[in-house]
C-alpha positions as CSV (number, residue, x, y, z in Angstrom):
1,X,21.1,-30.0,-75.8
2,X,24.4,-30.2,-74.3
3,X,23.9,-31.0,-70.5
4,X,25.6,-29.5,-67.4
5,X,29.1,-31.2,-66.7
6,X,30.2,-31.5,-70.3
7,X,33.4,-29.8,-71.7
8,X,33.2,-26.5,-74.3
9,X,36.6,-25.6,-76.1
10,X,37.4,-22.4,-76.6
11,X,39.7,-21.1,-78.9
12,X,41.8,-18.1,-77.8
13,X,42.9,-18.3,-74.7
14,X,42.4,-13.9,-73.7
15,X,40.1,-12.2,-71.5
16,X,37.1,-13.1,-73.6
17,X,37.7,-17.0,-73.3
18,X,38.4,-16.1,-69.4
19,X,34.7,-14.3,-68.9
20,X,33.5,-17.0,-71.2
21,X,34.9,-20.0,-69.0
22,X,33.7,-17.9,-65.5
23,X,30.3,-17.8,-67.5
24,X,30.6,-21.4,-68.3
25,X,31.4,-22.5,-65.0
26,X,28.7,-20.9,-63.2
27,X,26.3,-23.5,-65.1
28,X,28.3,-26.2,-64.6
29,X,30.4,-27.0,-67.6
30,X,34.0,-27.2,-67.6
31,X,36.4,-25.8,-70.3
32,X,39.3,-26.7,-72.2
33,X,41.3,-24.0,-73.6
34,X,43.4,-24.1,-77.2
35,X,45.6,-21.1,-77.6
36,X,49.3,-21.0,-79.1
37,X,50.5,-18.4,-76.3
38,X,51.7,-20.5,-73.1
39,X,50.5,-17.2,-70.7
40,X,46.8,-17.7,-70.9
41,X,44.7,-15.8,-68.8
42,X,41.7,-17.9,-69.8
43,X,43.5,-21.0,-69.4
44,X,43.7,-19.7,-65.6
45,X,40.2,-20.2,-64.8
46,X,39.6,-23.4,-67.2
47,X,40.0,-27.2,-66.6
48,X,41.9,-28.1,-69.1
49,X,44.5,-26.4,-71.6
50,X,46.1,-27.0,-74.4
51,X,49.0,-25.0,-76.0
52,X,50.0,-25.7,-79.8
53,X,50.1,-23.9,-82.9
54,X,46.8,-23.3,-84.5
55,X,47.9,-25.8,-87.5
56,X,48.6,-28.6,-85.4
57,X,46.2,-31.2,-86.7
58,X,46.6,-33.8,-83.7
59,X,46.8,-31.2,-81.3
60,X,43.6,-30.1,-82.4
61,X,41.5,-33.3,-83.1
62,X,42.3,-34.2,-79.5
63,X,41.5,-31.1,-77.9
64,X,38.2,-31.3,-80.2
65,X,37.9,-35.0,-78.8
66,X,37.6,-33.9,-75.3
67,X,34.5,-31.3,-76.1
68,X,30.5,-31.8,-76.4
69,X,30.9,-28.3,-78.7
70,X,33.5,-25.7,-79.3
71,X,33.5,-21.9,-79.6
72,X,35.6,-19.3,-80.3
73,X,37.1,-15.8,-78.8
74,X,39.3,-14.6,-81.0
75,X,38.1,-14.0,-84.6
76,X,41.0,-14.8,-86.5
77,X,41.7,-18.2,-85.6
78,X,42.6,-19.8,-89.0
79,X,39.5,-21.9,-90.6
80,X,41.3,-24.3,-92.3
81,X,42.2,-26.6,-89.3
82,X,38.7,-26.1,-87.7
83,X,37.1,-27.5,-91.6
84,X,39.3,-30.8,-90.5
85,X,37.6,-31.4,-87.4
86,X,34.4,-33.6,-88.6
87,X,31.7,-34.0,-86.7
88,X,33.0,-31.9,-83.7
89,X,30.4,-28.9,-83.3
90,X,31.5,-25.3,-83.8
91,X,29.4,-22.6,-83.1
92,X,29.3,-21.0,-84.5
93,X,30.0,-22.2,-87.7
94,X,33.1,-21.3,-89.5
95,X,31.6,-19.7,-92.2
96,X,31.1,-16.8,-89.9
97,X,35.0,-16.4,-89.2
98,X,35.7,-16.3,-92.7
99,X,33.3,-13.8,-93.6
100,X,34.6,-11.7,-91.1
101,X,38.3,-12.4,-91.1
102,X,38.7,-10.6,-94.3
103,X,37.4,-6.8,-94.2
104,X,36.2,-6.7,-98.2
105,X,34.8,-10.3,-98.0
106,X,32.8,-8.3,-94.8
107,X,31.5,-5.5,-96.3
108,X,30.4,-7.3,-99.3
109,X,28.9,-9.3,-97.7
110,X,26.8,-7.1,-95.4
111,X,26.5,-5.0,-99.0
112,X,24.6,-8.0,-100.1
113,X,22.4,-8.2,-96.9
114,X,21.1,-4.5,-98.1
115,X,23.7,-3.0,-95.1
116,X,25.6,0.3,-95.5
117,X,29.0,0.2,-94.9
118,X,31.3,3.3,-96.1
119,X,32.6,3.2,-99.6
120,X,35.4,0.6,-100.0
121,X,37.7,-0.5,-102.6
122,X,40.4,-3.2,-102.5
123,X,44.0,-2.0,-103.1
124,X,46.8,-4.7,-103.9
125,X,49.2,-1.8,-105.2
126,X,50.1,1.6,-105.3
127,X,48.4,1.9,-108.6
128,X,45.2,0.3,-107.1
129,X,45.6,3.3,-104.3
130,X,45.4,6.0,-106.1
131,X,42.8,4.6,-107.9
132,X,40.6,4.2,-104.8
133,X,41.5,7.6,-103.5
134,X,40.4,9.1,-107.0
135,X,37.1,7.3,-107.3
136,X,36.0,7.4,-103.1
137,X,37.9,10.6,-102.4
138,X,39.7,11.7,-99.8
139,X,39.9,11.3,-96.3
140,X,40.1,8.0,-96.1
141,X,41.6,5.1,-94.5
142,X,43.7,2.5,-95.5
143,X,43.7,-1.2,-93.8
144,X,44.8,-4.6,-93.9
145,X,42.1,-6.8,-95.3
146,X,43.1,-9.5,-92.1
147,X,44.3,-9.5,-88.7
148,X,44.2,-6.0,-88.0
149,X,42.1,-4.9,-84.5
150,X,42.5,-1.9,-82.3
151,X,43.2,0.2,-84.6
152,X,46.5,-1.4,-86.0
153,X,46.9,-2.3,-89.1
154,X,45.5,1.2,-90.4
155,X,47.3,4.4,-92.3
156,X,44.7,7.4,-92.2
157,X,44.8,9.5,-95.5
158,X,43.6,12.7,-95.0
159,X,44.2,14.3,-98.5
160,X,45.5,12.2,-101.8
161,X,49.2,13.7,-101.9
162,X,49.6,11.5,-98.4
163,X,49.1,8.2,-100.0
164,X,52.7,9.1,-102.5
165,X,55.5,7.4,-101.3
166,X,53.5,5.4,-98.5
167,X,55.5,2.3,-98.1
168,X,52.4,-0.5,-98.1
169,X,52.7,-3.8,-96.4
170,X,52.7,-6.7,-98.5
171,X,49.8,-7.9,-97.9
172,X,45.9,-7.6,-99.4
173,X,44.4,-3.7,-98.6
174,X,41.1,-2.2,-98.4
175,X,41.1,1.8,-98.9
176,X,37.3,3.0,-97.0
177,X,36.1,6.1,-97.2
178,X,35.8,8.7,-94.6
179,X,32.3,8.4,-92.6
180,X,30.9,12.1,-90.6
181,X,29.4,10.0,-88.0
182,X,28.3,11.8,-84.8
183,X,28.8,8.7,-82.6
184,X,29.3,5.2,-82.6
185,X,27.2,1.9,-81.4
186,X,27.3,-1.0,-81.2
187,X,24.7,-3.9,-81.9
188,X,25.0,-7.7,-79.3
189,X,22.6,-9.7,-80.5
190,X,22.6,-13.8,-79.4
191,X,21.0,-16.8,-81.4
192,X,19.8,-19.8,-80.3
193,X,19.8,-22.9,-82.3
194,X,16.5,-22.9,-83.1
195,X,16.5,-19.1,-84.7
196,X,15.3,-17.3,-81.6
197,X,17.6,-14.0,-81.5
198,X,17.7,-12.0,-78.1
199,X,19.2,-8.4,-78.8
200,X,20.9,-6.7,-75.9
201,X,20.3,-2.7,-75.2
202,X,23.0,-1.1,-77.6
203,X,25.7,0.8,-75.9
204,X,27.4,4.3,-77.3
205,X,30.8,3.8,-78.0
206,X,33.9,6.3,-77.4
207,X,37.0,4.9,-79.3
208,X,40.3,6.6,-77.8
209,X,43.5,5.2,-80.4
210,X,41.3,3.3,-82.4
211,X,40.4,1.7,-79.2
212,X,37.1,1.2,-76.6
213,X,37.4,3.6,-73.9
214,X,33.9,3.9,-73.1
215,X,30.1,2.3,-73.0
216,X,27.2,3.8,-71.9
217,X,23.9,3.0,-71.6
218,X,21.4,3.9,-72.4
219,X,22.3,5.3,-75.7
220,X,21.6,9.1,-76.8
221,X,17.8,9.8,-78.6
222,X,19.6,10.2,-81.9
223,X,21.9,7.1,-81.5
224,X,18.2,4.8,-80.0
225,X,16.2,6.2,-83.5
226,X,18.7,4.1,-85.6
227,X,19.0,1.2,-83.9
228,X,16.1,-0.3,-85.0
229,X,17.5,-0.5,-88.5
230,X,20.8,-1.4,-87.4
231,X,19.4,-4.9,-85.3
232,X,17.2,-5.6,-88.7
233,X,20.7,-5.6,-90.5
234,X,22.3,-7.4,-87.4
235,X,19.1,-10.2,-87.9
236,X,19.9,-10.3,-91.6
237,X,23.6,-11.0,-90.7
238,X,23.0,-13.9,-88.3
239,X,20.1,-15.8,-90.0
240,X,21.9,-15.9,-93.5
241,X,25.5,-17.4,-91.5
242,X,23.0,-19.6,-89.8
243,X,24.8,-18.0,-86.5
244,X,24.4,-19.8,-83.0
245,X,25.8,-17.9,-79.9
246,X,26.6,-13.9,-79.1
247,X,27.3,-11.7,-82.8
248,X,28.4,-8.5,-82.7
249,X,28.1,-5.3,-85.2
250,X,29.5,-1.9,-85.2
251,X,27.6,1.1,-86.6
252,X,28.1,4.9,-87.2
253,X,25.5,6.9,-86.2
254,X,25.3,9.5,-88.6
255,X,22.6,12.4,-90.5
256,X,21.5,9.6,-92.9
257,X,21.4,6.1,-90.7
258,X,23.2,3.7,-89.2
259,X,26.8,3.0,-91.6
260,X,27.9,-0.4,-90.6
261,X,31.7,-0.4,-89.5
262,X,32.8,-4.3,-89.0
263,X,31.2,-7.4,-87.5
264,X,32.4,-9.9,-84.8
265,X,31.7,-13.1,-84.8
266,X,31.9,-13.6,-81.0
267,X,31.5,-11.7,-77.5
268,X,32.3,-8.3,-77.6
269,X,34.5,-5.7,-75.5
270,X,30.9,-3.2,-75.9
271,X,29.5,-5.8,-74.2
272,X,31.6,-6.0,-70.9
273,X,28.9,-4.0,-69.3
274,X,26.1,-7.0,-68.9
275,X,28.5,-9.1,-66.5
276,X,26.2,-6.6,-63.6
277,X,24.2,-4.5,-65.8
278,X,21.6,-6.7,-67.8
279,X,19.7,-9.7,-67.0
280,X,22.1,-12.1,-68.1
281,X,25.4,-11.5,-69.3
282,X,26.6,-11.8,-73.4
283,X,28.8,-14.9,-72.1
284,X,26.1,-16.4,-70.0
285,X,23.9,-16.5,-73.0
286,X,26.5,-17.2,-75.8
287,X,26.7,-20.5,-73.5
288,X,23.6,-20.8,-73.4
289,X,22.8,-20.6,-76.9
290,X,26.0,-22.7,-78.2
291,X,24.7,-25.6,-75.7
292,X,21.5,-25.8,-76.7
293,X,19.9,-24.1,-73.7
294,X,16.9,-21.8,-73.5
295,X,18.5,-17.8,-73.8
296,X,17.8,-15.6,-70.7
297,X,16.6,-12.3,-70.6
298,X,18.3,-9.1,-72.0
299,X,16.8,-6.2,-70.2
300,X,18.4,-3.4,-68.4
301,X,19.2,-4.5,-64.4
302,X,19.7,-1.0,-63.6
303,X,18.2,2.6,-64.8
304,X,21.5,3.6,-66.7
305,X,25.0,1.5,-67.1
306,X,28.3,2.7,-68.1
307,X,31.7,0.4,-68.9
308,X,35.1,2.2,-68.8
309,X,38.4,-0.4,-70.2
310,X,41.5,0.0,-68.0
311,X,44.2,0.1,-70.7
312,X,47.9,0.3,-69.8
313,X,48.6,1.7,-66.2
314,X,45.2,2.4,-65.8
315,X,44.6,-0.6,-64.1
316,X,46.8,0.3,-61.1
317,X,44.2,2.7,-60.1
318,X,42.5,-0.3,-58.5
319,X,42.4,0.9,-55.1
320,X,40.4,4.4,-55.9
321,X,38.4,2.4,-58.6
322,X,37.0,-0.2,-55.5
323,X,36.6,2.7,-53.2
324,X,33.5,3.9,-54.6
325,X,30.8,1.0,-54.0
326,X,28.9,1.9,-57.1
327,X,32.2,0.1,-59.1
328,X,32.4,-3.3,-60.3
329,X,36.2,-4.1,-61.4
330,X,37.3,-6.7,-63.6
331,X,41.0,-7.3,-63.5
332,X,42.1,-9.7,-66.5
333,X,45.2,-11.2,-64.5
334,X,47.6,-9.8,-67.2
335,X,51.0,-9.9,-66.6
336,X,52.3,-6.6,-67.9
337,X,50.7,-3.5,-68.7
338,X,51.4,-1.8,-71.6
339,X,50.7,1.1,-73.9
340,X,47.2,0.4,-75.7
341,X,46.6,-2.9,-73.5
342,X,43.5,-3.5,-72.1
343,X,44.0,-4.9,-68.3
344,X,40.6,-4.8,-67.3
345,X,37.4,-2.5,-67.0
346,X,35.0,-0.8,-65.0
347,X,31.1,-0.7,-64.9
348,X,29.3,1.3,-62.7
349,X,25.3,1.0,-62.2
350,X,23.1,4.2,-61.9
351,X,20.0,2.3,-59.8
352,X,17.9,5.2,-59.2
């Protein structure tokens, strides 16, 4: 156990490392961020700082020096630095960033696990393309096998004559197969280090651009039936990575189950809404559960919950957002706004 007034690095210094270190704080730790970008928002609200490329080995070992454990809050921080770091605890453990940093590593995995994901094939060529169009069918998408989130990285392929002539990146692909979902959800589950795994109520999920717009919850009926499945997967996931803190998995809701989407191996932007709506927040218990600390509840703290992401200008709507009391804002101290940049959110309780 990791005792109040002891250091956790993060790594990523965004909005997730910043509700994270405001988590964090609250029970009396201090944190030390490690991020390459100088502007960290996280970094604000944190003790300690360091900025350096992810691949600078002294950088890192003394950052790791200064921390009882570290964490993550960015998925795709590169593993082969943090496999250099010794005895410094990570949770959780980097196995669980590599399975997740590469999308057909993922879905093999979860394949494995007796999950559902939608049809996939890896495509390194044009050749490989057609190939995976011919044998999955079409529409499809096409995506980067790494690095991709919010819906960049990703060519939609609504009939095989659009793939001739597409100019791929050079870079590993994964071609999926189109899913008729009739929504989307979301399971947060947190581990403790002893195996004890706390799920949170599973939002419904409206994607606007490939990005969140919108959680509710409750969920629907129809989208509630397949969530028990869905958290037996999520279980499956966590106790085979030997996971410690909050993991995250996407579904489809759809006529014949719950298709899984992608996992991440940290706090999750579904998950905004338990800052006021559960008992205790996703980044009050992944603290909790990467210190070594008993988990706190997950129930509901209000009849019905519902998380709305300020993206671009949106967030200068402050002002009528704070004049309804039912409102709780979260502005992530962003600079700039921008076209498909998340600047904050919005949850509002429904009490009675």
């Amino acid at each position: 156990m990791i005792p109040p007034g002891e250091t956790i690095g993060i790594l990523g210094g965004g909005q997730l490392g910043r509700m994270i270190a405001v988590a964090a704080a609250q029970l009396g730790y201090r944190c030390h961020i490690f991020a390459p970008e100088a502007d960290s928002i996280a970094a604000e609200v944190s003790a300690a700082f360091t900025c350096a490329d992810w691949h600078d080995a002294e950088a890192l070992a003394r950052f790791a020096a200064d921390c009882a454990v570290v964490t993550y809050e960015f998925e795709n921080v590169p593993v082969a630095p943090l496999l250099q770091l010794g005895d410094t605890v990570l949770h959780p453990h980097p196995r669980a960033l590599e399975t997740a940093q590469d999308r057909l590593n993922e879905k093999a995995f979860v394949t494995d696990l007796g999950g559902a994901p939608a049809p996939f094939a890896p495509v390194d060529s044009a050749a490989d393309l057609d190939a995976a169009i011919a044998a999955i069918g079409a529409p499809g998408i096409l995506k980067t096998r790494r690095d991709g989130y919010d819906g960049k990285g990703q060519w939609r392929i609504m009939k095989a004559e659009d793939a001739k002539g597409l100019d791929l990146p050079a870079k590993p692909l994964i071609y999926e197969g189109f899913v008729n979902f009739f929504a989307e959800f979301s399971v947060i589950l947190c581990r403790g280090e002893d195996g004890d795994i706390r799920y949170f109520d599973s939002a419904q999920n409206v994607h606007e651009g490939g990005i969140l717009s919108l959680s509710t919850v409750p969920a629907s009926a129809e989208v509630e039936a397949q969530v028990p499945a869905a958290r037996e997967l999520a279980a499956r996931v966590a106790d085979a990575l030997g996971y410690v803190g909050v993991l995250t998995l996407e579904f489809f809701a759809t006529r014949d189950g719950p298709v899984f989407n992608e996992m991440a191996p940290r706090v999750h932007n579904s998950g905004h809404w338990t800052i006021e709506g559960a008992v205790t927040s996703q980044f009050e218990n992944h603290v909790r559960a990467i210190c070594g600390l008993p988990l706190g509840g997950t129930g509901l703290a209000a009849r019905a919950v519902e998380m709305r992401n300020l993206i671009g200008d949106e967030a200068h709507d402050w002002p009528a957002i704070l004049s309804d009391p039912a409102n709780h804002l979260h502005l992530y101290g962003k600079a700039a706004a921008r076209p498909g940049r998340k600047m904050g959110h919005v949850t509002r309780l429904t009490l009675d």
